[in-house]
Biopython code that builds the backbone (N, CA, C, O; Angstrom):
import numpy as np
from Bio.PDB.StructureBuilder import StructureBuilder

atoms = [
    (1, "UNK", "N", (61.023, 177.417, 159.796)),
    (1, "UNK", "CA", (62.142, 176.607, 159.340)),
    (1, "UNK", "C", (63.447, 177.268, 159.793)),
    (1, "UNK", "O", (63.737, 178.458, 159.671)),
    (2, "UNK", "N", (64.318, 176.114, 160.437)),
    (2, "UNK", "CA", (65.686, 176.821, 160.589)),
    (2, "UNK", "C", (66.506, 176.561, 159.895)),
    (2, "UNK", "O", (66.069, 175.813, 159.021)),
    (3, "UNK", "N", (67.615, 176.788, 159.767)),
    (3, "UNK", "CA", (68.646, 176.580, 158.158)),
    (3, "UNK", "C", (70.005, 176.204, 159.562)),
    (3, "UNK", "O", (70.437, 176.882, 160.494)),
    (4, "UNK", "N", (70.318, 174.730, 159.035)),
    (4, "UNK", "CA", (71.791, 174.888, 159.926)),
    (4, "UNK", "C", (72.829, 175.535, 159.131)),
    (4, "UNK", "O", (72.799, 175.979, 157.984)),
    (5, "UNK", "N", (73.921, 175.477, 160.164)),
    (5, "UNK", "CA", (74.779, 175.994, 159.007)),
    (5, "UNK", "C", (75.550, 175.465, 157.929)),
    (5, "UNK", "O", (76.494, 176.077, 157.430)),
    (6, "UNK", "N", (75.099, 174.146, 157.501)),
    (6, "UNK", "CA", (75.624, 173.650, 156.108)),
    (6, "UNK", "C", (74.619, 174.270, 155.083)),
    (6, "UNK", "O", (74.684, 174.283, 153.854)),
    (7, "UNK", "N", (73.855, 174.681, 155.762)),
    (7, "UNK", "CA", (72.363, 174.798, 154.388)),
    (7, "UNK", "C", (73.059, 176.271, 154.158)),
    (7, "UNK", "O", (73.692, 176.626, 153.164)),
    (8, "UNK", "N", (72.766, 177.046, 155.364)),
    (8, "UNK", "CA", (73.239, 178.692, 154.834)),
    (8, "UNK", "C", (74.422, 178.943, 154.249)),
    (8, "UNK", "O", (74.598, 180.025, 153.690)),
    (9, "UNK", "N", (75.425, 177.966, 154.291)),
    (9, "UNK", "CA", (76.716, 178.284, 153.544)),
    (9, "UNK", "C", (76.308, 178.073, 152.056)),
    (9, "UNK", "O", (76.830, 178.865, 151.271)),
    (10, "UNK", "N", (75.546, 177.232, 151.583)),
    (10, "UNK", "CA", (75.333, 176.380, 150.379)),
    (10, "UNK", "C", (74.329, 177.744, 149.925)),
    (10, "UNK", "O", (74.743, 178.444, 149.001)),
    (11, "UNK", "N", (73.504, 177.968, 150.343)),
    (11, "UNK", "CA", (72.704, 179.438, 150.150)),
    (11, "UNK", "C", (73.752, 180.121, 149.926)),
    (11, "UNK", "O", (73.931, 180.321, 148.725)),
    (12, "UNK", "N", (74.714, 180.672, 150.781)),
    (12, "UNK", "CA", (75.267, 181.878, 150.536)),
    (12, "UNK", "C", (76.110, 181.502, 149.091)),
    (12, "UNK", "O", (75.923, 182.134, 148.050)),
    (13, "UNK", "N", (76.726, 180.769, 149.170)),
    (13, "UNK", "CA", (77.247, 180.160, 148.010)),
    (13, "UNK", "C", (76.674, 180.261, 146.474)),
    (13, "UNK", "O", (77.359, 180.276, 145.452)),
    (14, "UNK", "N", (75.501, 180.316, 146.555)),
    (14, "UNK", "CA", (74.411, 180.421, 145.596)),
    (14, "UNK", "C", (74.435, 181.965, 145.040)),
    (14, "UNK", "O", (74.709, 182.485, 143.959)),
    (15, "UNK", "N", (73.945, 182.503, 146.520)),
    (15, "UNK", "CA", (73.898, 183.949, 146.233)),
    (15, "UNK", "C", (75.336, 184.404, 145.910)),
    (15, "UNK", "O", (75.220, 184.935, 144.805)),
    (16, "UNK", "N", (76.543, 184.476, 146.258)),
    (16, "UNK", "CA", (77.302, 184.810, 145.881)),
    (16, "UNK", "C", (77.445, 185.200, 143.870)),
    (16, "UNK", "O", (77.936, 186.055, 143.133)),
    (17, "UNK", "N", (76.818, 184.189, 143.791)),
    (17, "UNK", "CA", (77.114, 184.116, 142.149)),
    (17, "UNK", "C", (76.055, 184.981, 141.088)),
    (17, "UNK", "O", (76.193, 185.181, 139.881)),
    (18, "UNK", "N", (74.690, 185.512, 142.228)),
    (18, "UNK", "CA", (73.786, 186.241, 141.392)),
    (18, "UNK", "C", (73.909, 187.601, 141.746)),
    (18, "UNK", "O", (74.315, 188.011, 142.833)),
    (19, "UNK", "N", (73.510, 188.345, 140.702)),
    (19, "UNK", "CA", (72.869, 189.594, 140.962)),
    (19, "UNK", "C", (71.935, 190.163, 141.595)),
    (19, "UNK", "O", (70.848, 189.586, 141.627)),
    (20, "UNK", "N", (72.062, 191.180, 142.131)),
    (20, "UNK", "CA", (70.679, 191.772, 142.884)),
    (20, "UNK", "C", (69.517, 192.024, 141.679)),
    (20, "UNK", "O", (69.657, 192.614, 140.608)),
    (21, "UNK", "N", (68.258, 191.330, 142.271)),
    (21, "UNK", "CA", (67.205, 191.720, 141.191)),
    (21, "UNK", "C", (66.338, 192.849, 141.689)),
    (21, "UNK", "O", (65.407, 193.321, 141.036)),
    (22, "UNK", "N", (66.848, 193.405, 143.355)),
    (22, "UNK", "CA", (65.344, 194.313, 143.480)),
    (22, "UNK", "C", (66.593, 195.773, 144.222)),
    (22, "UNK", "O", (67.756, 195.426, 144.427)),
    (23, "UNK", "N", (66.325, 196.754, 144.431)),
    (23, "UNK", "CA", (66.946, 197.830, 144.510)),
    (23, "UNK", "C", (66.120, 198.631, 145.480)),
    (23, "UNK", "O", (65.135, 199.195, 145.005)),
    (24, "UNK", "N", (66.342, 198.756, 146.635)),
    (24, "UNK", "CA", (65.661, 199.820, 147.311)),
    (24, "UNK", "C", (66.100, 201.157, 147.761)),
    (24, "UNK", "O", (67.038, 201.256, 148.552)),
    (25, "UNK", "N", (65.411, 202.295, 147.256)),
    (25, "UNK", "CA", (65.847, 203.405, 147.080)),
    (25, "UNK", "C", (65.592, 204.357, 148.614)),
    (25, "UNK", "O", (65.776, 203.824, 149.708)),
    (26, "UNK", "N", (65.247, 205.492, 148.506)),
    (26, "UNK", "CA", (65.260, 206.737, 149.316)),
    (26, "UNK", "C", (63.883, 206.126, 149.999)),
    (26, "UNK", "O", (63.890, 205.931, 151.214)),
    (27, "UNK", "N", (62.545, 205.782, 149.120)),
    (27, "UNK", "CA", (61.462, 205.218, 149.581)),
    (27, "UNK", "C", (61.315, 204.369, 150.682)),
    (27, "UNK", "O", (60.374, 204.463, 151.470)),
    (28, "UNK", "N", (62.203, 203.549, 150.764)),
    (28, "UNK", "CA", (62.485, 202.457, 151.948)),
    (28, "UNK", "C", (61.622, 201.315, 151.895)),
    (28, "UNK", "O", (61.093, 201.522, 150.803)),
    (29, "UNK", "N", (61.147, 200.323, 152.293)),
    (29, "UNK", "CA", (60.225, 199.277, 152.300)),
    (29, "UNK", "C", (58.931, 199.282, 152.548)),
    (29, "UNK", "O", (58.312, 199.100, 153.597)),
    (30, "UNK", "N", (58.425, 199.619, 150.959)),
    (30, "UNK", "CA", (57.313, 200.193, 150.592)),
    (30, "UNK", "C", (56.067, 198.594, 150.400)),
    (30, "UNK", "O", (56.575, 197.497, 150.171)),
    (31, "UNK", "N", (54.870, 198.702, 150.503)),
    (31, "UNK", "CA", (54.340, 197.720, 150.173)),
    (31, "UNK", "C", (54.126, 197.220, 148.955)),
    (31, "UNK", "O", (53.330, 196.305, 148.744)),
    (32, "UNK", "N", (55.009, 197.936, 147.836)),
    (32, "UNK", "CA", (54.676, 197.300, 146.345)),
    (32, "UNK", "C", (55.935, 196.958, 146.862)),
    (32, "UNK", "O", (55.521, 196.066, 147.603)),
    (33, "UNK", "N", (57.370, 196.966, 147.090)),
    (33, "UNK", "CA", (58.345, 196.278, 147.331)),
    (33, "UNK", "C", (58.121, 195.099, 148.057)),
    (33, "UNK", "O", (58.433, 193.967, 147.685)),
    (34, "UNK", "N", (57.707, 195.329, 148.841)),
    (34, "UNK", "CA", (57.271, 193.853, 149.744)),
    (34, "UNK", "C", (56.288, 193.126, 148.846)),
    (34, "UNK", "O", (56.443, 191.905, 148.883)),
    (35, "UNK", "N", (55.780, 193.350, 148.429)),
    (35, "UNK", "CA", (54.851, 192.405, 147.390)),
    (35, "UNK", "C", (55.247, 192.037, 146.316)),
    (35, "UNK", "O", (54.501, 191.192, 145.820)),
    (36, "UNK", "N", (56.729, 192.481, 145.282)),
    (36, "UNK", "CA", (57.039, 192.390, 144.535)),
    (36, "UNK", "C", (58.778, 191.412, 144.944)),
    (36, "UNK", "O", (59.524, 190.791, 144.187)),
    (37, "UNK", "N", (58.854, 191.647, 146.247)),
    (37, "UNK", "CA", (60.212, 190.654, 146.869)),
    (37, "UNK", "C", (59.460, 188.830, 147.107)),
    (37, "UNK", "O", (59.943, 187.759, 146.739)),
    (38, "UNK", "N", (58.239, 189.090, 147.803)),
    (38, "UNK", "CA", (57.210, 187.896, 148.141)),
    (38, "UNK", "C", (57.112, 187.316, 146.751)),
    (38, "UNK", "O", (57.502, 186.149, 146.769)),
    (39, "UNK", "N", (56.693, 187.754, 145.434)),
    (39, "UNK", "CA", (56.468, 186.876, 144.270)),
    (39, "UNK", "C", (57.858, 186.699, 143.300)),
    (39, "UNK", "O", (57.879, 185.831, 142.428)),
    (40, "UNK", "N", (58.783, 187.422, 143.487)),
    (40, "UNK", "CA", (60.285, 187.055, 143.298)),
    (40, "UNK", "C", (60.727, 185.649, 143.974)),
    (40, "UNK", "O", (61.533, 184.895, 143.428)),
    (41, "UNK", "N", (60.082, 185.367, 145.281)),
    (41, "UNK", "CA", (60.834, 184.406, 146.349)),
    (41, "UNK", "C", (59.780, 182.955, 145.423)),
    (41, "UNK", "O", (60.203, 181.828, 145.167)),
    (42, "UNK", "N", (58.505, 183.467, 145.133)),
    (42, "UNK", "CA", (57.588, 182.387, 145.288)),
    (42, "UNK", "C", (58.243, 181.646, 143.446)),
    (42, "UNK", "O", (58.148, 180.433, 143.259)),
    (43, "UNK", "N", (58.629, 182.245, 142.718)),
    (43, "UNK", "CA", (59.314, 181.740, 141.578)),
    (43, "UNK", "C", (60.816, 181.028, 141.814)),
    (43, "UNK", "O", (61.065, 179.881, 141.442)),
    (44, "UNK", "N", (61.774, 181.905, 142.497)),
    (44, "UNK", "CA", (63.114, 181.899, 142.308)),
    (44, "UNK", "C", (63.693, 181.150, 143.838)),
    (44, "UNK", "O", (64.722, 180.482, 143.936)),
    (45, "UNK", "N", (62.748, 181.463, 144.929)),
    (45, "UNK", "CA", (63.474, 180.899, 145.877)),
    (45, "UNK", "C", (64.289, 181.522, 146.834)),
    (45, "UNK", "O", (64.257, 181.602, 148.062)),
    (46, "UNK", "N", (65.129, 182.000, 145.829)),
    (46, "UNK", "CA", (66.516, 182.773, 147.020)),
    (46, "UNK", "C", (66.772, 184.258, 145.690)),
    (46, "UNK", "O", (67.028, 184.289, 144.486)),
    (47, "UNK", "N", (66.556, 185.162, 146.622)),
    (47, "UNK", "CA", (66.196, 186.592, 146.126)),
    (47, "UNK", "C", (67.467, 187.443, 146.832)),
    (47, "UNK", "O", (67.762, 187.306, 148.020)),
    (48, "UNK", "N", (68.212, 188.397, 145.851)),
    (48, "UNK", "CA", (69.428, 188.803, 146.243)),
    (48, "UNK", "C", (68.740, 190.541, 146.284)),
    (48, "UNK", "O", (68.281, 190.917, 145.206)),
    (49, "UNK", "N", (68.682, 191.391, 147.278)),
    (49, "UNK", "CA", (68.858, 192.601, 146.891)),
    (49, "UNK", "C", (69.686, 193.507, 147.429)),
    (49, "UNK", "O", (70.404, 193.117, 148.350)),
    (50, "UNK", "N", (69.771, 194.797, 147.024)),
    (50, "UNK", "CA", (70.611, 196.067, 147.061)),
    (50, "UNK", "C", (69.726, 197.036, 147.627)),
    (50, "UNK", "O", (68.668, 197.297, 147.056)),
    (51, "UNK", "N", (70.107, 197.679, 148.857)),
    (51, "UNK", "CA", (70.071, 198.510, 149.607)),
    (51, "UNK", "C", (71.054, 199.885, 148.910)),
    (51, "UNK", "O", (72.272, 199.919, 149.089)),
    (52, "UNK", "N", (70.239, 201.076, 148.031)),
    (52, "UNK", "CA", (71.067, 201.968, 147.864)),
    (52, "UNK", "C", (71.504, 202.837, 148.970)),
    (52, "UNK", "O", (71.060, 202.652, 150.103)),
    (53, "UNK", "N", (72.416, 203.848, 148.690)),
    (53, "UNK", "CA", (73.383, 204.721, 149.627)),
    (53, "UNK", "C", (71.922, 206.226, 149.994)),
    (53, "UNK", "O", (71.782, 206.909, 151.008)),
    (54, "UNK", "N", (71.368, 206.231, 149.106)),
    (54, "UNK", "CA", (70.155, 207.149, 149.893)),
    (54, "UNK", "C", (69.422, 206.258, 150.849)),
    (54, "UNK", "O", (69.626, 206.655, 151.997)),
    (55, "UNK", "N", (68.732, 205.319, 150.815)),
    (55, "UNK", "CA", (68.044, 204.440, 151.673)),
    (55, "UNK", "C", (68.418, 205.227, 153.009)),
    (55, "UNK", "O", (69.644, 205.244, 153.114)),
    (56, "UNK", "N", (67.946, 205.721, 153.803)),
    (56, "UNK", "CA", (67.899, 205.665, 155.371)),
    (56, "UNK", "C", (68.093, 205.135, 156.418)),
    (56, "UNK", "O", (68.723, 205.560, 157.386)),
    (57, "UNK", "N", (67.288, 203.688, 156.207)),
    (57, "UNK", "CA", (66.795, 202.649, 156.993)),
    (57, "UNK", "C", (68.119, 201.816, 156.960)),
    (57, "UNK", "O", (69.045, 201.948, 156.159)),
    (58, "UNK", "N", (67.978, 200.621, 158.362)),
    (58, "UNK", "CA", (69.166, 200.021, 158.626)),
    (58, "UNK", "C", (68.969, 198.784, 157.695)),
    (58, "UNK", "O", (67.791, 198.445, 157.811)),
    (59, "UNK", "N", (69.660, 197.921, 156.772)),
    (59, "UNK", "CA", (69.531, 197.083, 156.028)),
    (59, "UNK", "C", (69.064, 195.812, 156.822)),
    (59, "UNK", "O", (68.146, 195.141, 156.349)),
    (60, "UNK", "N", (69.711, 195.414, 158.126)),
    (60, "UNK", "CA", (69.427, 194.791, 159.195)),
    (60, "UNK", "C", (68.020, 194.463, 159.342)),
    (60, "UNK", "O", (67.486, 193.398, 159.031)),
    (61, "UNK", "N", (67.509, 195.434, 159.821)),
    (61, "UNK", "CA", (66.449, 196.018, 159.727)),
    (61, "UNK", "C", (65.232, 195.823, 158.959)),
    (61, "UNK", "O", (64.041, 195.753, 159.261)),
    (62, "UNK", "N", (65.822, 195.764, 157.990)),
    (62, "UNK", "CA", (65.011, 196.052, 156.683)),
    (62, "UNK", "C", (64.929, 194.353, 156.644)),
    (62, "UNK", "O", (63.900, 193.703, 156.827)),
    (63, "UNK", "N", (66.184, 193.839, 156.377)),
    (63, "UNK", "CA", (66.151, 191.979, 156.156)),
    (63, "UNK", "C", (65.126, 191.435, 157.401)),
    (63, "UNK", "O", (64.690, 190.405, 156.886)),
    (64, "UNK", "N", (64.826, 191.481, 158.034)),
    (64, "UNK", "CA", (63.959, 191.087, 159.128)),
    (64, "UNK", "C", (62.706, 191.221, 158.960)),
    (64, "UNK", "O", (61.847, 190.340, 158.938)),
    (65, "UNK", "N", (62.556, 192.756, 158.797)),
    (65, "UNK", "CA", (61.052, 192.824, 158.078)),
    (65, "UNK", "C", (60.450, 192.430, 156.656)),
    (65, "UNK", "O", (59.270, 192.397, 156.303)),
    (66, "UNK", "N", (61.461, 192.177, 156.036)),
    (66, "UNK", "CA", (61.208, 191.805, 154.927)),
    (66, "UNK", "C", (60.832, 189.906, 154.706)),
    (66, "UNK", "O", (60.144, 189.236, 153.936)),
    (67, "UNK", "N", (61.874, 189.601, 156.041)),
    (67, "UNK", "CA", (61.502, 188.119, 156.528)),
    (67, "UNK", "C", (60.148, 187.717, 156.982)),
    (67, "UNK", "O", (59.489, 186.782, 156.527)),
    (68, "UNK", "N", (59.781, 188.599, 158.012)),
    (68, "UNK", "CA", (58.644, 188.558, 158.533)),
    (68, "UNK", "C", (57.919, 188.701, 157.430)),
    (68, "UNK", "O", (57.700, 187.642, 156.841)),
    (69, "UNK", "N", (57.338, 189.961, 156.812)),
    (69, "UNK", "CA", (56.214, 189.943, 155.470)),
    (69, "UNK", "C", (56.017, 189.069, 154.310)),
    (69, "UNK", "O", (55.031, 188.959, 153.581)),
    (70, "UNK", "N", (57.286, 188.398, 154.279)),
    (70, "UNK", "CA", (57.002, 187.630, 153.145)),
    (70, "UNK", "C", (57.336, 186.073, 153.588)),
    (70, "UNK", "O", (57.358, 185.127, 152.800)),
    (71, "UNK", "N", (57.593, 185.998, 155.012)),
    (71, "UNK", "CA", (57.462, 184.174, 155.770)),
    (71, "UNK", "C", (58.445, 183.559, 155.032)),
    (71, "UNK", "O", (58.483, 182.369, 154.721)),
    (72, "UNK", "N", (59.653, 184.874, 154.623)),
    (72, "UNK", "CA", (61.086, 183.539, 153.971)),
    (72, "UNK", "C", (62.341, 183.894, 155.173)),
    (72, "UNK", "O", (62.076, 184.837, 155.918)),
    (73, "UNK", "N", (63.182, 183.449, 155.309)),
    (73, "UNK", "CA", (64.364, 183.132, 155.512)),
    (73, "UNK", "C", (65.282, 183.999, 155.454)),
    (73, "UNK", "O", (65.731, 184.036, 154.309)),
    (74, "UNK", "N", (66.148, 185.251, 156.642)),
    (74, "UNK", "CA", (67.123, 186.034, 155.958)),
    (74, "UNK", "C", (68.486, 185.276, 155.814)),
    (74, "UNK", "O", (69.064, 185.343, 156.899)),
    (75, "UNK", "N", (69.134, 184.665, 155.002)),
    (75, "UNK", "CA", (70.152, 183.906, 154.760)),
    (75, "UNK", "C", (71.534, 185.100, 155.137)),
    (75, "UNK", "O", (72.505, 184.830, 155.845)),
    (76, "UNK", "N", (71.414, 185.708, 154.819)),
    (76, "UNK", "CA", (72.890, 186.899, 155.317)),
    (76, "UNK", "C", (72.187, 188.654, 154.635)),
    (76, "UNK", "O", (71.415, 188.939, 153.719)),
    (77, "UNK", "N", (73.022, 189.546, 155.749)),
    (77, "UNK", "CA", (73.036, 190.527, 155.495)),
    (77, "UNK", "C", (74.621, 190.822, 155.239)),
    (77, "UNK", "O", (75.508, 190.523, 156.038)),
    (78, "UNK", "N", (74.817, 191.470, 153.968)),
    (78, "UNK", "CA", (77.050, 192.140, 154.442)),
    (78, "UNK", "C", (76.482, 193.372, 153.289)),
    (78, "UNK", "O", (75.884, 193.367, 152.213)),
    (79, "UNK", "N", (77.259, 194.739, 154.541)),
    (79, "UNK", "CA", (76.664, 195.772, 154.046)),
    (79, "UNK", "C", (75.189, 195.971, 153.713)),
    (79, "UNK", "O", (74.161, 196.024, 154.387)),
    (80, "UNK", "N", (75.509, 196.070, 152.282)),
    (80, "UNK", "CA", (73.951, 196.742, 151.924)),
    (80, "UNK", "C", (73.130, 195.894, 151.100)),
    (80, "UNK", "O", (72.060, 196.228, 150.590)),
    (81, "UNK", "N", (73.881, 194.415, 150.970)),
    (81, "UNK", "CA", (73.050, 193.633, 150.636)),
    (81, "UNK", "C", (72.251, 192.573, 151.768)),
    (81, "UNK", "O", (72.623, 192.304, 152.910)),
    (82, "UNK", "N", (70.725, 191.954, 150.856)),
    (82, "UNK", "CA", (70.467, 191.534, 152.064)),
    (82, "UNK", "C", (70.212, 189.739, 150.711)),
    (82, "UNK", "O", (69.810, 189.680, 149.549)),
    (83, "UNK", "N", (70.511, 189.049, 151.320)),
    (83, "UNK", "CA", (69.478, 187.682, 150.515)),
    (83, "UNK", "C", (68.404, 187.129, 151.451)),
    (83, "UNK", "O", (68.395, 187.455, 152.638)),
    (84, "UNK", "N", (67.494, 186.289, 150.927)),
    (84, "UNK", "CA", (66.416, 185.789, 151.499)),
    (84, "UNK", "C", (65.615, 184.741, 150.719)),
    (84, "UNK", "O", (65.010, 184.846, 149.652)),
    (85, "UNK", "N", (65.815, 183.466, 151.730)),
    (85, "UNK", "CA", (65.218, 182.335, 150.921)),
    (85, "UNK", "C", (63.953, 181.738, 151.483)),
    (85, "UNK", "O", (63.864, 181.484, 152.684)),
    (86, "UNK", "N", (62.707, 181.448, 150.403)),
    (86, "UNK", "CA", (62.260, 180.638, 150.945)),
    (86, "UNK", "C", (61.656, 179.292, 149.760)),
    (86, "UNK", "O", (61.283, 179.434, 148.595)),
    (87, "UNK", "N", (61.706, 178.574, 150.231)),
    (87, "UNK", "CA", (61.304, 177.076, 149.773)),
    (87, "UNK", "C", (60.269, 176.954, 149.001)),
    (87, "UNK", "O", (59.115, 177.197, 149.355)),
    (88, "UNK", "N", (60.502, 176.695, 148.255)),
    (88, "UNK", "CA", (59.114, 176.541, 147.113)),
    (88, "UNK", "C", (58.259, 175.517, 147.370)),
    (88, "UNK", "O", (58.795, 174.411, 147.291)),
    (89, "UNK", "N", (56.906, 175.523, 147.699)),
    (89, "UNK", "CA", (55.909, 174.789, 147.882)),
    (89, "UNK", "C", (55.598, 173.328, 146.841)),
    (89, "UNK", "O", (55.467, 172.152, 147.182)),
    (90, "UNK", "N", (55.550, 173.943, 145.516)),
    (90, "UNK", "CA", (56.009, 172.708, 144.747)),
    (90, "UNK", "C", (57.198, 172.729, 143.845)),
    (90, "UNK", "O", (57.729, 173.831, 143.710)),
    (91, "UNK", "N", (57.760, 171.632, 143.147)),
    (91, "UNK", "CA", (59.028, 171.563, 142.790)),
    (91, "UNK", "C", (59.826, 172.834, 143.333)),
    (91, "UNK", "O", (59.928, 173.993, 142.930)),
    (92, "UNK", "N", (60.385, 172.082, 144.488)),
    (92, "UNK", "CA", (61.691, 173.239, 144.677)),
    (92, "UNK", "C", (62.558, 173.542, 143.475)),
    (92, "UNK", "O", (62.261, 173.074, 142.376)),
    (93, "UNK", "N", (63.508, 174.228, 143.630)),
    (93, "UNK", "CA", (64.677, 174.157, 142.584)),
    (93, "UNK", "C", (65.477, 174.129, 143.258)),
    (93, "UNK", "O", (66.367, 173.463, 142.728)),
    (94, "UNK", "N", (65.882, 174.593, 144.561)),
    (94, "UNK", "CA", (67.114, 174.609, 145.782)),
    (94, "UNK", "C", (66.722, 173.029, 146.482)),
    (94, "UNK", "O", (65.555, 172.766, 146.770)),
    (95, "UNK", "N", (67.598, 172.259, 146.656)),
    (95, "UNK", "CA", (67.123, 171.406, 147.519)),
    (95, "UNK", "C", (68.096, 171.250, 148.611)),
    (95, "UNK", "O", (69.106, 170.583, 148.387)),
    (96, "UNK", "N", (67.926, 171.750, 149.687)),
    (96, "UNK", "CA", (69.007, 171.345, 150.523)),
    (96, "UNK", "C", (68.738, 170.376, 151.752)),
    (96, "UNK", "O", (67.825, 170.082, 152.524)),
    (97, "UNK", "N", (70.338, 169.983, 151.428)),
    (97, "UNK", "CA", (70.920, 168.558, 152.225)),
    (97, "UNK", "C", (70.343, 168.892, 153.639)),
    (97, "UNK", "O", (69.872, 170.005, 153.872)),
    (98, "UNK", "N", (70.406, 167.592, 154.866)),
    (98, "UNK", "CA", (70.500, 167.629, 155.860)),
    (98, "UNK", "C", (71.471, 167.795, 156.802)),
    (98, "UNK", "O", (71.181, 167.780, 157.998)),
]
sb = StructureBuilder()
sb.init_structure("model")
sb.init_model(0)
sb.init_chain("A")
sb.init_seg("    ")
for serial, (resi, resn, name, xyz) in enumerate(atoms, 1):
    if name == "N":
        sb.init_residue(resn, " ", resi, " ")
    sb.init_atom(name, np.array(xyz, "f"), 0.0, 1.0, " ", f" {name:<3s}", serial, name[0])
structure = sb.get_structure()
């Protein structure tokens, strides 16, 4: 799925207003993180997290692979946050326009 850019503004828009729910530390992108970002997305949809100042790894980086493993969407990286959406299989809760 590609997101034009009315959809990703309306995403970012979204995210703007939440909190980060997942925090990645010194560990870096561990497979209980990736498994625990994947069932965050499969409830909520669009998942906000925080890249701490120990982390290593490039956040960039990190949003990509984290796209790839869990088959959602990186909607924006700025700094050290990353969001990532993907579409809920039944009843969405995001519905976006064309």
């Amino acid at each position: 799925m590609v997101l034009t850019s009315r959809q990703r503004a309306y995403l970012k828009s979204i995210a703007q207003k939440t909190e980060p729910i997942f925090q990645i530390g010194k560990n870096g992108l561990t497979p209980e993180v990736t498994e625990a970002v994947g069932q965050a997305l499969e409830a909520r949809e669009l998942v906000k997290i925080s890249v701490l100042q120990n982390c290593l790894e490039d956040p960039k980086d990190m949003a990509q692979c984290l796209g790839e493993r869990t088959k959602s969407i990186v909607v924006q990286v700025i700094g050290k946050k990353i969001v990532l959406y993907k579409p809920a299989k039944k009843n969405p809760k995001i519905i976006l326009a064309d």
